[in-house]
N, C-alpha and C positions, 0 to 999 in steps of 0.2 A: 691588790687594790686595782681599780676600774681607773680610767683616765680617761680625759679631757684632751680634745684636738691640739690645745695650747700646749699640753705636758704635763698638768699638773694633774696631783696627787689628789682625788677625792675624800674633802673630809666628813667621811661618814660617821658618825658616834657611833660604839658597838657595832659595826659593821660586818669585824668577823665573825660576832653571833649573830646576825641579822643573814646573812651569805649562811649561813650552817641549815635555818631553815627553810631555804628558799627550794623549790622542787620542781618548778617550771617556770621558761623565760620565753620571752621572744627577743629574739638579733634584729634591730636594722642594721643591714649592708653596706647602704649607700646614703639614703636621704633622698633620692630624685629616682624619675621613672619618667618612663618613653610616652606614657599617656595623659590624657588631659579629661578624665572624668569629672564631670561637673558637681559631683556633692563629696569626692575626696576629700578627705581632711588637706593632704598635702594642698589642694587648689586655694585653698581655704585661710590656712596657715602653714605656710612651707618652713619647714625646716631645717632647710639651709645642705647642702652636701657636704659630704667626707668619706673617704673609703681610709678604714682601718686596716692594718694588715691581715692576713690568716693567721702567723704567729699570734698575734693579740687575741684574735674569735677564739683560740685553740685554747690561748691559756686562758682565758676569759671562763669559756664553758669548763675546762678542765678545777676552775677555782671553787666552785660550788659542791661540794661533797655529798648532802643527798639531792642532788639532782636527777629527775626521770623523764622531765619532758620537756622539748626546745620545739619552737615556732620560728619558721624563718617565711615573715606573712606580708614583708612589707608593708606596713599599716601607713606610711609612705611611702614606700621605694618600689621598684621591681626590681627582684633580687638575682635578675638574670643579669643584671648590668655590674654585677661584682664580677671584677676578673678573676680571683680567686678559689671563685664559686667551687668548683671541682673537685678543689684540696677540702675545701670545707666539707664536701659531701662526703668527701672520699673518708675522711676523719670521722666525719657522724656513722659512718656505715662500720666502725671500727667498735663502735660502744654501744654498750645497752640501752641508748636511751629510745625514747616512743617521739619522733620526729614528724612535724608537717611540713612541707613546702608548698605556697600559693603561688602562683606565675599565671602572666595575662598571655605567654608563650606568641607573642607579638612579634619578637626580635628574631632575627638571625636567619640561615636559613637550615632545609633539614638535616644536612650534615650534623649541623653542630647538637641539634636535637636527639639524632641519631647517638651521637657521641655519651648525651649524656642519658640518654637509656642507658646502655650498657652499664657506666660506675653505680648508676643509680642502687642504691641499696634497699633491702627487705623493711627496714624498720624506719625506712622514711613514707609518710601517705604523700603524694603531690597532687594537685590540686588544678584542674586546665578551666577560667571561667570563661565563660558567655553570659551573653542580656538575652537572646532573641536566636532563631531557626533562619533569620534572614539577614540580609547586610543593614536593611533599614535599621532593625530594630535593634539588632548588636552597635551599632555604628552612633545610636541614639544618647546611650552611656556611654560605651567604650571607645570615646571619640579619639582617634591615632592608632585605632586598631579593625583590622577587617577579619573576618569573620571565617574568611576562606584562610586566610594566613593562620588564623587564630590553630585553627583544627588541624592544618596539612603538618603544621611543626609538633602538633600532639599526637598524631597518628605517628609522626615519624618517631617521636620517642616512646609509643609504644611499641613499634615494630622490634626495638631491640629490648627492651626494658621484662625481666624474669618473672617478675612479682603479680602479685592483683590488690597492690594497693594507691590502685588510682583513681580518680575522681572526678566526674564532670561537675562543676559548681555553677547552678544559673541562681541569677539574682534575681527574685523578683520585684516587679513595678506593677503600680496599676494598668500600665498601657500592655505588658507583656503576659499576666495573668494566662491569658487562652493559649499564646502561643506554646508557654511553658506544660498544658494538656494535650498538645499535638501529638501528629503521628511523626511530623518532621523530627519533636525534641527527640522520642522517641529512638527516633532511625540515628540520632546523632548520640545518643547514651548505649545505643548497642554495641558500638566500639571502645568502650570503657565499663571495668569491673564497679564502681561505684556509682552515686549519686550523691549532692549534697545541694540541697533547695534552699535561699537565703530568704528571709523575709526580716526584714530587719526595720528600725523605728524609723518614724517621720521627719525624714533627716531637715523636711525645710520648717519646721518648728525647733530643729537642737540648731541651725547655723543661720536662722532669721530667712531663708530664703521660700522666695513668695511665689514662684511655677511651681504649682500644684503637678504637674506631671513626672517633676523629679520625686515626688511624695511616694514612699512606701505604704506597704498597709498597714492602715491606722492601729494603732495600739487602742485596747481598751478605755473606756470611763475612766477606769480602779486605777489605770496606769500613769493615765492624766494626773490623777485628784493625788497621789503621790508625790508626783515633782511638785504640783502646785503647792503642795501643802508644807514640802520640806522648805521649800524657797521662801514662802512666806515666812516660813518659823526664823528663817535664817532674818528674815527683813525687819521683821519685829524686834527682834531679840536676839543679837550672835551669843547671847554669855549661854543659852539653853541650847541643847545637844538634841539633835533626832538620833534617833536609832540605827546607824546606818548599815549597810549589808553590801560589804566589799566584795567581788568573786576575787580580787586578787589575795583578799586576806585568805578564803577557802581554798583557792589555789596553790597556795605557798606560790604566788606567783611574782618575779620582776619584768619589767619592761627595759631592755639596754638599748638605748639609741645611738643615731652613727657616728658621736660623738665620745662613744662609750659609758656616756652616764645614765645612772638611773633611775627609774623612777615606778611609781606603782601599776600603770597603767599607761598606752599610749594616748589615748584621753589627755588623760593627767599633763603627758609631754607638752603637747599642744599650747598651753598654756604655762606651762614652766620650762623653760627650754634646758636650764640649768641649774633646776632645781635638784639639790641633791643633798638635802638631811633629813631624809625622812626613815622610820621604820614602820613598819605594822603597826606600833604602841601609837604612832603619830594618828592613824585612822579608826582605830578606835577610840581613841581621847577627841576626836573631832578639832585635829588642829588644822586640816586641811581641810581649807572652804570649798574647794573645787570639788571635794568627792559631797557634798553634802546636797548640791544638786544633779547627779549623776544622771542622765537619762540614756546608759549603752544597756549594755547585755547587765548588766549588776541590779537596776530597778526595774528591766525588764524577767529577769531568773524571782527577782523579789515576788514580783506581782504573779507571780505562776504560784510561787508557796505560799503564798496569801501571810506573808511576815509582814505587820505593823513597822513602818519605819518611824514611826510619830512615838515619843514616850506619853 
């Protein structure tokens, strides 16, 4: 069983069959992070810190039987600020499972980078982001972080690190568009075997916020008239069900926060801090009003299959 900072036992209904089909998770760490991005969920609604042991992560992940794939994304945290971090890598580098790790690689200096090149293991992808080719533009989001620091602790860890499974991640903005076609981004991807390009929704429509410059690019009409239309169904009428199309249900996915509880979605956290009876049965019966106006990666994946979420 999963736990709560206080001690106590989570009562989950069916749990241990609900744990039997889960097959991918993400860990938070910590809860808190060295930066202060302005459309983070954490700036948003924080919540709250706690560092669980490595014992706990180990038996935590070890509890899940077909499990194949773990995320350790911070969707609040930076997971570089777990002091434990090491034993954790060192443990994932011991099993079969297909591992990510995101880091803003902000902290520390190259030593310790250096350090964790080496344990670093084959079956973990890690993840080095930037906004921008320049200080301005990185500096823009990634406010507590420079840009110069960003790279010299990623070089460093790739100078010792075996693999080729690493990753530059730029996020795009409207303001950063062109930079992200340079020769600059360029010259800074050719020190790393991947790429990975973010384009992600209009975060100042999902958190009310009105600087248009924090705006990503615009999602479709289709994508609109979807949330519009689930919300309204919901406003009219809660006893009628839309259709909805969870990635965490296709995932066999949970979410564990640094509190150890869980939930379907970090999303979903945000808003439930301590919510913890849910199953899959719960999201398809539509008892969870939070997923019925989803607007992350779940009704954006929707609108690409072109699936009706309206009955």
């Amino acid at each position: 069983m999963l736990k709560i900072v206080e001690g106590k036992t989570i009562p989950l209904p069916n749990f241990e069959e609900h744990i039997k089909s889960i097959e991918e998770i993400e860990i938070e760490l910590t809860g808190t992070c060295n930066l202060d991005c302005p459309i983070c969920l954490r700036t948003i609604n924080h919540p709250g810190k706690n560092k669980l042991s490595v014992d706990f992560w180990i038996d935590t992940i070890k509890s899940f039987p077909n499990l194949k794939r773990i995320c350790i994304a911070g969707s609040y945290s930076e997971p570089t600020l777990y002091k434990g971090l090491f034993d954790i890598i060192k443990y994932l580098g011991t099993t079969d499972l297909q591992c990510e790790f995101y880091t803003n690689s902000s902290l520390y200096d190259k030593d310790y980078w250096r350090e964790l090149g080496k344990i670093f293991p084959e079956n973990i992808k890690i993840y080095f982001t930037i906004c921008g080719t320049t200080e301005e533009l990185h500096q823009k989001y990634r406010r507590g972080s420079t840009l110069k620091k960003v790279l010299e602790n990623a070089y460093a860890f790739l100078e010792t690190y075996k693999y080729k499974n690493d990753y530059l991640q730029y996020i795009k903005f409207s303001w950063n568009l062109k930079d992200s076609k340079s020769s600059e981004y360029f010259n800074i991807l050719d020190n790393f075997h991947n790429e990975e390009m973010i384009e992600s929704i209009p975060y100042n429509e999902r958190f009310s916020i009105d600087n248009e410059e924090y705006n990503m690019i615009s999602h479709s009409d289709a994508f609109l008239k979807i949330k519009e239309n689930t919300l309204k169904l919901f406003e009219e009428d809660s006893t009628k069900k839309p259709n909805i199309y969870c990635k965490s249900i296709e995932n066999k996915f949970l979410y564990i926060d640094q509190y150890g509880v869980s939930h379907p979605c970090f999303i979903f956290a945000k808003e439930h801090k301590f919510y913890n009876q849910f199953t899959f049965n719960d999201i398809n019966e539509n008892k969870l009003k939070s997923c019925w106006g989803c607007d992350t990666s779940c009704v954006s994946k929707l609108n690409r299959l072109k699936i009706d979420r309206m009955e």
